[in-house]
C-alpha positions in Angstrom: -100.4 -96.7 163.8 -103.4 -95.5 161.7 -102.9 -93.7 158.3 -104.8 -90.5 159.6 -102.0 -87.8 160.1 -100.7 -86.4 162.6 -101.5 -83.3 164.8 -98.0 -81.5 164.2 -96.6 -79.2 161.9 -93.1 -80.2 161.3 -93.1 -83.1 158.5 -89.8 -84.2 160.1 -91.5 -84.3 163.4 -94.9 -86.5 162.2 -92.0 -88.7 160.6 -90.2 -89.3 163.5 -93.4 -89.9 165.5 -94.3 -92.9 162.9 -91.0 -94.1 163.5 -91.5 -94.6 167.0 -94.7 -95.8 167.1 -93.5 -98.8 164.6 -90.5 -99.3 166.8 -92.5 -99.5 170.0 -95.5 -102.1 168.4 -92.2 -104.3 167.6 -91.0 -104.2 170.9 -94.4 -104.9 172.4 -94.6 -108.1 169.9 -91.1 -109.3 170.8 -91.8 -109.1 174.9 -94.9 -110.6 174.0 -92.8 -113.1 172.5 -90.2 -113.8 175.3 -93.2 -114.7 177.5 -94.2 -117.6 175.7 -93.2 -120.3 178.2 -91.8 -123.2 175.6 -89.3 -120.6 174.1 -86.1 -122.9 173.5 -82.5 -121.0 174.6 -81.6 -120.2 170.9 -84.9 -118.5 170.6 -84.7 -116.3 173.8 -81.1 -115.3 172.4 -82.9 -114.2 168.9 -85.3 -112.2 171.1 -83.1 -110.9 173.5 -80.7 -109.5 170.2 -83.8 -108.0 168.8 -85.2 -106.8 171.8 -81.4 -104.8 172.3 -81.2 -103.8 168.7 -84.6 -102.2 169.3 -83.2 -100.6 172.4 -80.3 -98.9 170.6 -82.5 -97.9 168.1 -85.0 -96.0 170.6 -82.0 -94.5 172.3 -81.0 -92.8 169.1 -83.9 -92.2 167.9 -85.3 -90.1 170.9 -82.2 -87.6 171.1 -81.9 -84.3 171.8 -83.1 -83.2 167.8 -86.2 -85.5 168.8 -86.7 -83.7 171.9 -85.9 -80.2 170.5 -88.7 -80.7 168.0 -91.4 -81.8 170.3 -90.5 -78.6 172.6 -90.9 -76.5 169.3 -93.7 -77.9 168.5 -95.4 -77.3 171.8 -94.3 -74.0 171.9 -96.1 -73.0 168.7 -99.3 -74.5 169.8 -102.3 -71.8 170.2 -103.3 -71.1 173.9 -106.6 -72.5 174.7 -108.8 -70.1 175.9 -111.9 -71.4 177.9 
C-alpha cells in the first residue's frame, strides 16, 4: 500500500484498512508461492500454516467493529449532487 492516506475519517478506521491491505499482499505472495511446481512437502506444509494463520487473522480482523466502522463511515459521507 502507498504512503498517501486514506480517504476516511476515523484514524482507527484508515489503520485497520492498512492492516488489511498488508495482510492481503501476504496472502497474494504465499498462493503465489504454493504455485510454484517444485515445492517439496515440508514447504507446502510451511505455506499451508501461513496461509491459515493469515486466514484467522482476516477473520478477526474483519468483525463486526470492522464492519461497523465502514457503515459509519459511509454514512457520514456528503451526498453527491450532480
Amino acid at each position: 500500500m502507498s504512503d498517501r492516506p486514506l480517504a476516511v475519517t476515523n484514524s482507527t478506521l484508515s489503520i485497520l484498512i492498512t492492516e488489511l491491505s498488508t495482510e492481503c499482499l501476504k496472502v497474494q505472495a504465499l498462493v503465489n508461492q504454493f504455485q510454484l511446481t517444485s515445492l517439496t512437502a515440508n514447504q507446502q506444509a510451511e505455506i499451508l500454516a501461513e496461509l491459515l494463520t493469515a486466514a484467522v487473522h482476516l477473520h478477526n480482523h474483519c468483525d463486526e467493529d470492522f464492519q461497523t466502522l465502514i457503515i459509519e463511515e459511509m454514512e457520514n459521507l456528503p451526498d453527491d449532487q450532480d
